[in-house]
PQR file with spaces between the fields and no chain letter, atoms N, CA, C, O and H, PARSE charges and radii, in Angstrom:
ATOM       1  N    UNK     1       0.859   -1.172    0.000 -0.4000 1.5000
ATOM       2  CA   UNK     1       0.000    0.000    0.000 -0.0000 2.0000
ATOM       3  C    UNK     1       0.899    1.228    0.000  0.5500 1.7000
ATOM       4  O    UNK     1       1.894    1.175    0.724 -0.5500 1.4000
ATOM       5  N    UNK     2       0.724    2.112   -0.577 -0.4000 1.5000
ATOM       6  CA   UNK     2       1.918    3.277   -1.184 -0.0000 2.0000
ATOM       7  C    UNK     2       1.117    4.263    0.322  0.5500 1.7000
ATOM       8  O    UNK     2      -0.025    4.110    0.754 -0.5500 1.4000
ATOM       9  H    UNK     2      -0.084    2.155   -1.165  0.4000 1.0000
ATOM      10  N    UNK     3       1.913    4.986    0.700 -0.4000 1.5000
ATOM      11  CA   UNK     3       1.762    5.793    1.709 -0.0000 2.0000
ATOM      12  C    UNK     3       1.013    6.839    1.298  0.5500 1.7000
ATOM      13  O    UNK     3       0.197    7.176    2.156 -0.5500 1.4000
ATOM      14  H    UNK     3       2.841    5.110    0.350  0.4000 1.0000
ATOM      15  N    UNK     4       0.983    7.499    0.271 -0.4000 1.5000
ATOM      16  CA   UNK     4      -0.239    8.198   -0.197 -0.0000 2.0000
ATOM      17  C    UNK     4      -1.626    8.086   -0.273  0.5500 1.7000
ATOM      18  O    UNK     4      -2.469    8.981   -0.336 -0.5500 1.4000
ATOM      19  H    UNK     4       1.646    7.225   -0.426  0.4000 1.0000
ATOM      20  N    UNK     5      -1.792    6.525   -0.254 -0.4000 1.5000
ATOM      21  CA   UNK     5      -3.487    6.246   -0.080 -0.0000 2.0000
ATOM      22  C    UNK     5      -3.780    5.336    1.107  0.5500 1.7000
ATOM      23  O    UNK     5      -4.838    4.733    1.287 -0.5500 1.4000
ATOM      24  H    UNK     5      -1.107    5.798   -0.202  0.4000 1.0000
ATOM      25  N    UNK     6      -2.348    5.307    2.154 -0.4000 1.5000
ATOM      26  CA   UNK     6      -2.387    4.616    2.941 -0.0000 2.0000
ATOM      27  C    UNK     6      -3.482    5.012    4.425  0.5500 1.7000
ATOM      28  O    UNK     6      -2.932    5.281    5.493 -0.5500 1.4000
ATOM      29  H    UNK     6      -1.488    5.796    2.008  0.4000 1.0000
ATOM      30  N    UNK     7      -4.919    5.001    4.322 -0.4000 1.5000
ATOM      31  CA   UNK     7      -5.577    5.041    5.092 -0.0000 2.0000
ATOM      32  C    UNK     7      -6.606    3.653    6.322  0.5500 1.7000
ATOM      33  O    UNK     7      -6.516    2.426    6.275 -0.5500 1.4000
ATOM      34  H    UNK     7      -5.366    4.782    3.455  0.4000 1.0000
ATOM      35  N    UNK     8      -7.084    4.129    6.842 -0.4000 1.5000
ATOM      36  CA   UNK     8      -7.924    2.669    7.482 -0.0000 2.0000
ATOM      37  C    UNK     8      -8.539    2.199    6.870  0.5500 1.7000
ATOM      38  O    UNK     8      -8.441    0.974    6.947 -0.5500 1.4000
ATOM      39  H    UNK     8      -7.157    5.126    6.880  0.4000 1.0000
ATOM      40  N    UNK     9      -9.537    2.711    5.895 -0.4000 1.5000
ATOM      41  CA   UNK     9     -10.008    2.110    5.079 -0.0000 2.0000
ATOM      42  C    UNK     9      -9.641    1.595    4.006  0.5500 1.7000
ATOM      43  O    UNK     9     -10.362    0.698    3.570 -0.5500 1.4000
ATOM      44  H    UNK     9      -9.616    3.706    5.833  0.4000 1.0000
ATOM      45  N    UNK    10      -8.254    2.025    3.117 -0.4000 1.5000
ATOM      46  CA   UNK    10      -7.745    1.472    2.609 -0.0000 2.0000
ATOM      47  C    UNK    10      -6.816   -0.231    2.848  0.5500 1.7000
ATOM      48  O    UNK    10      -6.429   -1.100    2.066 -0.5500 1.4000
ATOM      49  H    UNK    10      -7.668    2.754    3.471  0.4000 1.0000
ATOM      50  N    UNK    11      -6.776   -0.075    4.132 -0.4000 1.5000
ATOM      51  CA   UNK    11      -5.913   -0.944    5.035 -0.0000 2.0000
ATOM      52  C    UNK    11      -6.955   -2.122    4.773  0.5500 1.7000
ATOM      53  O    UNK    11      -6.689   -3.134    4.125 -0.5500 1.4000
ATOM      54  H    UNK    11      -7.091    0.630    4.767  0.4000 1.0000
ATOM      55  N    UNK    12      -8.270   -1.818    5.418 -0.4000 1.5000
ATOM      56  CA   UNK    12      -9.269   -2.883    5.462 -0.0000 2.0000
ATOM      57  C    UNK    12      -9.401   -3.474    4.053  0.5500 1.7000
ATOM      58  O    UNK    12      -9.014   -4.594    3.720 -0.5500 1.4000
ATOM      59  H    UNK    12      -8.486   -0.996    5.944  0.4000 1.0000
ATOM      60  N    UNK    13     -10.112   -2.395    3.125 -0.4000 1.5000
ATOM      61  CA   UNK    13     -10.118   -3.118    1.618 -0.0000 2.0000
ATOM      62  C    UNK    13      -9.428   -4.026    1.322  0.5500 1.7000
ATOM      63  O    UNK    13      -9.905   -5.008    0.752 -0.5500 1.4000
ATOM      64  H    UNK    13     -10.426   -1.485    3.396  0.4000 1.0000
ATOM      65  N    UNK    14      -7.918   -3.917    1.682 -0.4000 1.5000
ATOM      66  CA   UNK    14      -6.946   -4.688    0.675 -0.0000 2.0000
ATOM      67  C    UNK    14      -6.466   -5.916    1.762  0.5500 1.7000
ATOM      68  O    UNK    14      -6.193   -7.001    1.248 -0.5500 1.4000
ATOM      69  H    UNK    14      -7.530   -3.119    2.145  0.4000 1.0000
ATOM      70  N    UNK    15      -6.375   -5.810    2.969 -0.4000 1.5000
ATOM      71  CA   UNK    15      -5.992   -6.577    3.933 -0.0000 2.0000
ATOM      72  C    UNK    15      -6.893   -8.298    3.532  0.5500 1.7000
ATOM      73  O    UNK    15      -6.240   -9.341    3.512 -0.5500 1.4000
ATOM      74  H    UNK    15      -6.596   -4.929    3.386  0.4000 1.0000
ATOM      75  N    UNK    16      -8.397   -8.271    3.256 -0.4000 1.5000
ATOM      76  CA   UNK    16      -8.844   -9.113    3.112 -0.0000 2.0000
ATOM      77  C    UNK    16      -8.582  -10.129    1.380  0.5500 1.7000
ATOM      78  O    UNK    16      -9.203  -11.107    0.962 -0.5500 1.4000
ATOM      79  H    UNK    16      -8.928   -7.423    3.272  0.4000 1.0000
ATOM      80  N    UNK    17      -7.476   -9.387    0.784 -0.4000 1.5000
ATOM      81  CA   UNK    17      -7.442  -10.087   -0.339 -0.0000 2.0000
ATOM      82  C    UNK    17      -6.184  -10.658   -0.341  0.5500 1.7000
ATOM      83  O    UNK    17      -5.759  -11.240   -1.339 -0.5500 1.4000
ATOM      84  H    UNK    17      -6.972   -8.593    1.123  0.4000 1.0000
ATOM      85  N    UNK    18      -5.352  -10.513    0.993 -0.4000 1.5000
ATOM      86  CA   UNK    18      -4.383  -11.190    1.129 -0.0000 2.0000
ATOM      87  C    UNK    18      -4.385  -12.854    1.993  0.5500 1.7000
ATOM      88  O    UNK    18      -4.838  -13.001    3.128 -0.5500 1.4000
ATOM      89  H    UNK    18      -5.697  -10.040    1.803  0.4000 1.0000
ATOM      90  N    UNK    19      -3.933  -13.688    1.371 -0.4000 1.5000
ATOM      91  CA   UNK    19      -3.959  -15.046    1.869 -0.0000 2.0000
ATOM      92  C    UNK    19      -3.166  -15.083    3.402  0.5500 1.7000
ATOM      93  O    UNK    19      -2.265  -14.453    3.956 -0.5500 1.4000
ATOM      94  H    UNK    19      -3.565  -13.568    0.449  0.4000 1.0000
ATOM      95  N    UNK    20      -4.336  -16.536    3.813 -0.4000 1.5000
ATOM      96  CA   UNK    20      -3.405  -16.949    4.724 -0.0000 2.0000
ATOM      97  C    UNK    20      -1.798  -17.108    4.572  0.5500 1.7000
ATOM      98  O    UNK    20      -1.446  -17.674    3.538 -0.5500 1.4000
ATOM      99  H    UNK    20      -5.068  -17.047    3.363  0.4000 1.0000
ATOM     100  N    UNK    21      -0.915  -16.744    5.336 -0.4000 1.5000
ATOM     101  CA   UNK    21       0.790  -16.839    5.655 -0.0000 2.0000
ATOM     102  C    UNK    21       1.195  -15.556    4.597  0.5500 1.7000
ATOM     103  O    UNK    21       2.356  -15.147    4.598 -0.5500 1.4000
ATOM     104  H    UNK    21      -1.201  -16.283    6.176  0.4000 1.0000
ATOM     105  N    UNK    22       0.240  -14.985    3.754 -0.4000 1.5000
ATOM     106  CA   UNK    22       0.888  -14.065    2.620 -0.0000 2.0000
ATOM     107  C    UNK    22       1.319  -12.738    3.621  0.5500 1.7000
ATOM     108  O    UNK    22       1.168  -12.571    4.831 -0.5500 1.4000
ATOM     109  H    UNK    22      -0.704  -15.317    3.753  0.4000 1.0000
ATOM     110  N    UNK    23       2.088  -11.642    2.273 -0.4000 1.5000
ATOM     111  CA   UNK    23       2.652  -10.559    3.170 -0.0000 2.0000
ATOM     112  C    UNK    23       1.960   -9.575    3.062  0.5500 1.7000
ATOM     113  O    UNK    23       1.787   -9.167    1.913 -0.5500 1.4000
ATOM     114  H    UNK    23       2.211  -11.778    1.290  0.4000 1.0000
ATOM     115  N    UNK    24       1.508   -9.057    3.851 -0.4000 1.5000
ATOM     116  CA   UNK    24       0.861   -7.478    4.101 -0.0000 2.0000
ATOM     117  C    UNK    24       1.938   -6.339    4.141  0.5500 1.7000
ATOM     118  O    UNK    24       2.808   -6.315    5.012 -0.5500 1.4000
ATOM     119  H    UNK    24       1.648   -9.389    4.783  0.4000 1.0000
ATOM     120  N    UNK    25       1.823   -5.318    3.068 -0.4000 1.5000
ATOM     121  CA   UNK    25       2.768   -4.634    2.929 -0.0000 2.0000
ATOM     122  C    UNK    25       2.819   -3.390    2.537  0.5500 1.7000
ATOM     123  O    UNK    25       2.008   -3.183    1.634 -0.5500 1.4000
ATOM     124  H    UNK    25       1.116   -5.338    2.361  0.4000 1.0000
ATOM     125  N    UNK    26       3.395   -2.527    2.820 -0.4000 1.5000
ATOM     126  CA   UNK    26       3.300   -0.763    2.256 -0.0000 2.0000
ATOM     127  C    UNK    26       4.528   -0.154    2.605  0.5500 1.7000
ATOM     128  O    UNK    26       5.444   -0.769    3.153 -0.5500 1.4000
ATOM     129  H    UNK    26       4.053   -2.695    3.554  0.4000 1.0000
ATOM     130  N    UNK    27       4.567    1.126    2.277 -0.4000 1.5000
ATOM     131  CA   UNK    27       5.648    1.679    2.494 -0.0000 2.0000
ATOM     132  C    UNK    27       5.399    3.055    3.239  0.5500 1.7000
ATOM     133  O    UNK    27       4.319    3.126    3.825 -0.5500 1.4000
ATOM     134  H    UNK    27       3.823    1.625    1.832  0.4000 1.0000
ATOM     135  N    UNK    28       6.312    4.261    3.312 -0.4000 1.5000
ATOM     136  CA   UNK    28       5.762    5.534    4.262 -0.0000 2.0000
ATOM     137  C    UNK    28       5.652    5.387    6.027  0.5500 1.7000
ATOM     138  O    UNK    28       5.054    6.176    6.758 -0.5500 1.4000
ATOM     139  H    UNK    28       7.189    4.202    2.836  0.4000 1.0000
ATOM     140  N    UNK    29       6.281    4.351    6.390 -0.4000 1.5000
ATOM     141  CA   UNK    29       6.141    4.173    7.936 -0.0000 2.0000
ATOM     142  C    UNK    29       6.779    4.955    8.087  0.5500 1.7000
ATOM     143  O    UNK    29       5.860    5.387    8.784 -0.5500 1.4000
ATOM     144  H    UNK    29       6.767    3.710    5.797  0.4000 1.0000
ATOM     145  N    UNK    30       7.807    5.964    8.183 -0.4000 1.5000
ATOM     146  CA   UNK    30       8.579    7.134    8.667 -0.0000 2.0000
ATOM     147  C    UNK    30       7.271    8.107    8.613  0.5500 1.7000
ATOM     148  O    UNK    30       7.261    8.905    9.550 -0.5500 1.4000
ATOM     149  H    UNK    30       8.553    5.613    7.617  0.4000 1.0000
ATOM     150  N    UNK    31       6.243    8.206    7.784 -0.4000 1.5000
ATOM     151  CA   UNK    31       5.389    9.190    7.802 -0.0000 2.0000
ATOM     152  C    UNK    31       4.343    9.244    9.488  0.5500 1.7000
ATOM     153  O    UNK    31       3.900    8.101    9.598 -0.5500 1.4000
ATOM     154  H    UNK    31       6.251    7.558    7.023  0.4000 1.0000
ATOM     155  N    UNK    32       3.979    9.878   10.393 -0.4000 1.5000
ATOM     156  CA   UNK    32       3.145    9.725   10.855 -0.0000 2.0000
ATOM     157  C    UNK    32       1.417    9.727   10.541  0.5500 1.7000
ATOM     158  O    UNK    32       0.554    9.441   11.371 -0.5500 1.4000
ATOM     159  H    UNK    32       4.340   10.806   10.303  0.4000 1.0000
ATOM     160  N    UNK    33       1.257   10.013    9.531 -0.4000 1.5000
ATOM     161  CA   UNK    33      -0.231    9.708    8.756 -0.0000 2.0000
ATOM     162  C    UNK    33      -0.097    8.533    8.561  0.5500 1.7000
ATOM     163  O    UNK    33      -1.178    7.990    8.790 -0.5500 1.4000
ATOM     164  H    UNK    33       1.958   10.246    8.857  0.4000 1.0000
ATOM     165  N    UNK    34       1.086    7.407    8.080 -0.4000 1.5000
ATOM     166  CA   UNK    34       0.611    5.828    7.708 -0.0000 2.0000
ATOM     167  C    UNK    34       0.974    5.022    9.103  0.5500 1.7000
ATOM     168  O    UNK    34       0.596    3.851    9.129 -0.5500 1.4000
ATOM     169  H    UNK    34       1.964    7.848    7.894  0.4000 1.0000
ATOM     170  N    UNK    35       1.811    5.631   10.505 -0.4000 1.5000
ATOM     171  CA   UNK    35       1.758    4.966   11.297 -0.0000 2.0000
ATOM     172  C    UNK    35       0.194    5.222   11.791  0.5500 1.7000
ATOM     173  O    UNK    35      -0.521    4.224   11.885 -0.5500 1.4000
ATOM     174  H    UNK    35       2.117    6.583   10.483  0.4000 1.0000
ATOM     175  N    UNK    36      -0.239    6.233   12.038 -0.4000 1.5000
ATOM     176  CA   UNK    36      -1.448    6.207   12.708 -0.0000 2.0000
ATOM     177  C    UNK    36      -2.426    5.513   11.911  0.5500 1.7000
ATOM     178  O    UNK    36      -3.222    4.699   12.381 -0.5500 1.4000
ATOM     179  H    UNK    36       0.341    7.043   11.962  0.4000 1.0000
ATOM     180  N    UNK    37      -2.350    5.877   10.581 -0.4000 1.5000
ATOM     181  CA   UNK    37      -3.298    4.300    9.943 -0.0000 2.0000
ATOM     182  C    UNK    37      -3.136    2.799   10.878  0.5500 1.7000
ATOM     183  O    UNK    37      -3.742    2.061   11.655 -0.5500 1.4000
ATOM     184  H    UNK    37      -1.704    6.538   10.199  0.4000 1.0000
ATOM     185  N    UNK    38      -2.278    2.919   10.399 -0.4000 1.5000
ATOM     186  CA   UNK    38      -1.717    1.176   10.744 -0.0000 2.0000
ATOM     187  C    UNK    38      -2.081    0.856   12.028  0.5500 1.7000
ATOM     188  O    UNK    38      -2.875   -0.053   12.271 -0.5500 1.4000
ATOM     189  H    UNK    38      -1.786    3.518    9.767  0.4000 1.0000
ATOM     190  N    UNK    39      -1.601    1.482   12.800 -0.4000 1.5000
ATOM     191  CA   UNK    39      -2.168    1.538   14.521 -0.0000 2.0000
ATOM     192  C    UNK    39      -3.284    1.206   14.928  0.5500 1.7000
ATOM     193  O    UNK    39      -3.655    0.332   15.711 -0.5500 1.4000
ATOM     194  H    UNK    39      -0.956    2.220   12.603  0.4000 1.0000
ATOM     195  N    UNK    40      -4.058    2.342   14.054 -0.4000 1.5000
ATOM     196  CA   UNK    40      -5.423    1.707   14.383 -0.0000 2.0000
ATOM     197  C    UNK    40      -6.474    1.100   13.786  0.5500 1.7000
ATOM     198  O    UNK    40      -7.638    1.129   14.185 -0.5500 1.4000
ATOM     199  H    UNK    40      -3.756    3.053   13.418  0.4000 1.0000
ATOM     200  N    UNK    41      -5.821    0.242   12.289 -0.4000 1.5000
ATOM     201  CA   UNK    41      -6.224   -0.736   11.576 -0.0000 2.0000
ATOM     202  C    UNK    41      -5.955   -2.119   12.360  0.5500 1.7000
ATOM     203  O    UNK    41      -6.744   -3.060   12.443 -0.5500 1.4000
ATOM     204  H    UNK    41      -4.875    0.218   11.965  0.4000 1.0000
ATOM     205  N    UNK    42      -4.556   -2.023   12.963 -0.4000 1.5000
ATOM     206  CA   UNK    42      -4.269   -3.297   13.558 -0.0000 2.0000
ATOM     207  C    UNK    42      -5.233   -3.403   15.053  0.5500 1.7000
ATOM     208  O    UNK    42      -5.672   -4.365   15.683 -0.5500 1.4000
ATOM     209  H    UNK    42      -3.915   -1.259   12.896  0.4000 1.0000
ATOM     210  N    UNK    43      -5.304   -2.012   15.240 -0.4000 1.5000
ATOM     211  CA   UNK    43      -5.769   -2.624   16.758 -0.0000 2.0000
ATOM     212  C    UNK    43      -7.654   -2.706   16.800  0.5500 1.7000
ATOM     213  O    UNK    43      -8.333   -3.419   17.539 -0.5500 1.4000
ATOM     214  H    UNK    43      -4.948   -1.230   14.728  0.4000 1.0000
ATOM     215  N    UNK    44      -8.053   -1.888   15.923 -0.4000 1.5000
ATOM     216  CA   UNK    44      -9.731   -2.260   15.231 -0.0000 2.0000
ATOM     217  C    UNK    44      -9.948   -3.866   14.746  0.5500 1.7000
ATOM     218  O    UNK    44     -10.915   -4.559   15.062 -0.5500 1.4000
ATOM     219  H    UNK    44      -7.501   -1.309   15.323  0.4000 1.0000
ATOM     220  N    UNK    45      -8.718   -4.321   13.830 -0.4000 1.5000
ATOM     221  CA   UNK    45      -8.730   -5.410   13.767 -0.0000 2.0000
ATOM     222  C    UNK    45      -7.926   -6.518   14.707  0.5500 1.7000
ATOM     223  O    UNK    45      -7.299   -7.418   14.148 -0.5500 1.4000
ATOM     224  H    UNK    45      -7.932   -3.758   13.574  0.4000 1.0000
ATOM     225  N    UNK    46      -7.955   -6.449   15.766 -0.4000 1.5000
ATOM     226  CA   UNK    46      -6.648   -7.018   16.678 -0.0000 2.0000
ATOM     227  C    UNK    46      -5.953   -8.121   15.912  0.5500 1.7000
ATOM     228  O    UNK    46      -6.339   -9.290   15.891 -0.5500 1.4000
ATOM     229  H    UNK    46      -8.464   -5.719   16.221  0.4000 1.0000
ATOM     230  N    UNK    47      -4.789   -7.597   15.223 -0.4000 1.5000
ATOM     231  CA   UNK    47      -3.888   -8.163   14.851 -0.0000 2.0000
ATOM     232  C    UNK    47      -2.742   -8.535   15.991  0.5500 1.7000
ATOM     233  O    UNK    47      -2.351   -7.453   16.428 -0.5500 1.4000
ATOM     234  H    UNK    47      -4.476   -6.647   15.239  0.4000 1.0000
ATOM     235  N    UNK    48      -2.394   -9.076   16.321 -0.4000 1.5000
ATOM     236  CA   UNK    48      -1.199   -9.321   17.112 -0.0000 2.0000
ATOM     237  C    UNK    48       0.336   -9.221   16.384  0.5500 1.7000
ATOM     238  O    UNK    48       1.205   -8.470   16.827 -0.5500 1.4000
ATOM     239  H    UNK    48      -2.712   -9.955   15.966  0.4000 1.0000
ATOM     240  N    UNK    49       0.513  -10.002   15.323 -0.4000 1.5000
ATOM     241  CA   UNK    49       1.482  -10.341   14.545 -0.0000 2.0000
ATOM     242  C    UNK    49       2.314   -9.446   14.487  0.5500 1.7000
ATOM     243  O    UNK    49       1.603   -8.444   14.416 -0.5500 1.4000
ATOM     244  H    UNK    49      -0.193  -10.612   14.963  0.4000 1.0000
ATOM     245  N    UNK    50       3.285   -9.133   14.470 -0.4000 1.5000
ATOM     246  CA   UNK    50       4.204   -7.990   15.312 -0.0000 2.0000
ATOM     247  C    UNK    50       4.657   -7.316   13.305  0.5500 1.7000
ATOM     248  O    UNK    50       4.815   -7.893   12.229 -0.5500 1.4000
ATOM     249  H    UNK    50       3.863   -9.947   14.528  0.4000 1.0000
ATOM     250  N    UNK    51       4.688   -6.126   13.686 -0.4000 1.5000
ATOM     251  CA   UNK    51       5.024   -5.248   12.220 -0.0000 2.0000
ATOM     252  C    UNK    51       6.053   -5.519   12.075  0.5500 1.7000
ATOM     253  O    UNK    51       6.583   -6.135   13.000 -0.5500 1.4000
ATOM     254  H    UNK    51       4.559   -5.657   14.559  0.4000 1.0000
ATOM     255  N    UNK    52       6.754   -5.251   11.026 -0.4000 1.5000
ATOM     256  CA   UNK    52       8.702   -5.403   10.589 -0.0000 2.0000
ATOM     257  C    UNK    52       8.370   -4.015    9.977  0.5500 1.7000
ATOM     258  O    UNK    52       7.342   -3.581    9.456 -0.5500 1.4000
ATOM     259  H    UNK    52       6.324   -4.751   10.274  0.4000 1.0000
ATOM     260  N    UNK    53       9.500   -3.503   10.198 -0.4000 1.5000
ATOM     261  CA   UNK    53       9.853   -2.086    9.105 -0.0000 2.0000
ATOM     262  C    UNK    53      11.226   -2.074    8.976  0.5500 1.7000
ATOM     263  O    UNK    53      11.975   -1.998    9.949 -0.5500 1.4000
ATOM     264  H    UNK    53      10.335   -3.855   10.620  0.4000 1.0000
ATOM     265  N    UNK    54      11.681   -2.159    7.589 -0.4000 1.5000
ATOM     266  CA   UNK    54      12.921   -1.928    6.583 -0.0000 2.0000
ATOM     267  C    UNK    54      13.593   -0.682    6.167  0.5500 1.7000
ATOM     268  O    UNK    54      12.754    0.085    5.694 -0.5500 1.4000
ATOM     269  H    UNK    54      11.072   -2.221    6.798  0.4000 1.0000
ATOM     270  N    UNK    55      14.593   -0.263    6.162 -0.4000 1.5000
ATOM     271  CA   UNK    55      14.777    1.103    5.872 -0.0000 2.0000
ATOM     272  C    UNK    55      13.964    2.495    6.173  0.5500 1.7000
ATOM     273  O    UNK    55      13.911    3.537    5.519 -0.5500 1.4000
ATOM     274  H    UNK    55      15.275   -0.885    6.546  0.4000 1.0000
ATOM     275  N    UNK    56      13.456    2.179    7.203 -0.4000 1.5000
ATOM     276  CA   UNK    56      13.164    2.801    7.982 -0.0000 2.0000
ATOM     277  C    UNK    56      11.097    3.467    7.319  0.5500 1.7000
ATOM     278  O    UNK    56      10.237    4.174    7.843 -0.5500 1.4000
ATOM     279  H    UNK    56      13.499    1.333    7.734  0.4000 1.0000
ATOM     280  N    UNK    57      11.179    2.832    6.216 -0.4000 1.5000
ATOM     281  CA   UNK    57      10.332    3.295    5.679 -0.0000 2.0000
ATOM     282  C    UNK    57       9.141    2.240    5.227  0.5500 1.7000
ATOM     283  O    UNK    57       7.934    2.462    5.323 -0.5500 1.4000
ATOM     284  H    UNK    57      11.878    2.257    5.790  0.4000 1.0000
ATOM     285  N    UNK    58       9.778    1.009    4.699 -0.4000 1.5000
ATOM     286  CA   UNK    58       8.873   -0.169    4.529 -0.0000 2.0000
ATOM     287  C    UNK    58       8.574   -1.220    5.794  0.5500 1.7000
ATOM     288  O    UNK    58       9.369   -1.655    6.627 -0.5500 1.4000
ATOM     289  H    UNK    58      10.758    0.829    4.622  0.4000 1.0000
ATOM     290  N    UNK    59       7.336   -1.436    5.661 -0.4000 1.5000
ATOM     291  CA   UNK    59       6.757   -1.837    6.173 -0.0000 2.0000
ATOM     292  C    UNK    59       6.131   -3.261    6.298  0.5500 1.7000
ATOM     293  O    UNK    59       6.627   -3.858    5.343 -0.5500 1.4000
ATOM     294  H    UNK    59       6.690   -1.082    4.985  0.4000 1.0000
ATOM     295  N    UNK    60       5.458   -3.973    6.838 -0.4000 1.5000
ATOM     296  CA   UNK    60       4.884   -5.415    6.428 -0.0000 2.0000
ATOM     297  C    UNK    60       4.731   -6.412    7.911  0.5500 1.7000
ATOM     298  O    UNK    60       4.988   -6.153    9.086 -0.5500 1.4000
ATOM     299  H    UNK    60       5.054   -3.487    7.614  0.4000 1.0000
ATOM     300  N    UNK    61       4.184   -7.663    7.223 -0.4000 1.5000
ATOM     301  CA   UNK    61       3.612   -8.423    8.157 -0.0000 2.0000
ATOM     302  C    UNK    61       2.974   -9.611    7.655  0.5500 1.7000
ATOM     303  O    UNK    61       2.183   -9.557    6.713 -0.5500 1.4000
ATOM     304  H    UNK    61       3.975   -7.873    6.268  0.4000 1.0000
ATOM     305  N    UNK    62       3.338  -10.882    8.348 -0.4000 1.5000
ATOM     306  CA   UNK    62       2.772  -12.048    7.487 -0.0000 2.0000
ATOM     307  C    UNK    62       1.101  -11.844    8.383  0.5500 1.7000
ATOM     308  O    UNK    62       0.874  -11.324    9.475 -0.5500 1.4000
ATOM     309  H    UNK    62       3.981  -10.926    9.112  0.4000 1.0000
ATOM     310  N    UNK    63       0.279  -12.407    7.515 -0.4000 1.5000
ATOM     311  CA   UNK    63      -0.737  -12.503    8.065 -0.0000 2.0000
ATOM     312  C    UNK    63      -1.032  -13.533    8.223  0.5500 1.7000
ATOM     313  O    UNK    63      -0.798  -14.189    7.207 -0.5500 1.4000
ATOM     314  H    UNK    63       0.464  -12.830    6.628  0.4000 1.0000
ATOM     315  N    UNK    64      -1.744  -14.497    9.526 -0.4000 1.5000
ATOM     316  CA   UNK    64      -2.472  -15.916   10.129 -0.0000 2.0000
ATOM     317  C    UNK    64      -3.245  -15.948    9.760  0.5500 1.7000
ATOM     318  O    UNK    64      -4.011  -16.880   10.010 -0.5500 1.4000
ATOM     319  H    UNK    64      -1.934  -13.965   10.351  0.4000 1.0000
């Protein structure tokens, strides 16, 4: 998910077309507009699965 359209609702849309063990992924985590997405996409959806972020900017997560 590109950090530009990276919202909650965007989060939700696309989250459900990803498979079991597949990767959930975007970029813009240095931004605080896509951490606060994410925050409270994961915790609306209680995700547990702990985030990874790469270069300080990418982002991701296998999903169960």
């Amino acid at each position: 998910i590109d950090e530009h359209s990276c919202t909650e609702e965007t989060l939700k849309k696309y989250y459900d077309l990803v498979p079991s063990n597949g990767i959930f992924c975007g970029n813009g985590h240095e931004t605080n507009k896509v951490k606060e997405a994410l925050t409270s996409f994961r915790r609306s959806s209680k995700i547990g699965t702990p985030i990874q972020v790469a270069n300080r900017s990418v982002w991701f997560w296998y999903k169960r």
